[in-house]
Phi, psi and omega in degrees: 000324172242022159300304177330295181316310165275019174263323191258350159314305209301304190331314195284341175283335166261013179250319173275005179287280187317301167348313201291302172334300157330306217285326185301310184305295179344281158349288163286354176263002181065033130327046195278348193267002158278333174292334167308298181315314183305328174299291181330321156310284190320299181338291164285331168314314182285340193268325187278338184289341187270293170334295161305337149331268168315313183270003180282314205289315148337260180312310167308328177295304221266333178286332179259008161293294224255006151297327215063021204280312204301182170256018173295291143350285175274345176283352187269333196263000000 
């Protein structure tokens, strides 16, 4: 469950990469109002990449708890 989970962190983090990119080429071709979108993209791209992030990081702490495993667990010990 939480290779998944940090598999579509990652997925939403190359999406928003790519976004930025688009967005950059825009930018140099003075394309700016397709480069604004492409930002707005990259943006929510980015914002769901944190969110997964955060609940994957999540899921690995409570799957390595209940090993005894976590890093709650080894920073303590």
């Amino acid at each position: 469950m939480s290779k998944q989970a940090h598999n579509e962190a990652a997925q939403h983090h190359e999406n928003a990469a790519k976004s930025h990119r688009t967005a950059a080429e825009h930018h140099d071709k003075g394309d700016h109002k397709t480069a604004l979108q492409h930002s707005e993209t990259a943006h929510n791209h980015s914002t769901k990449a944190h969110e997964a992030s955060t609940q994957a990081h999540e899921k690995s702490k409570q799957q390595g708890d209940e090993k005894g495993t976590g890093a709650t667990k080894q920073a303590t010990a």
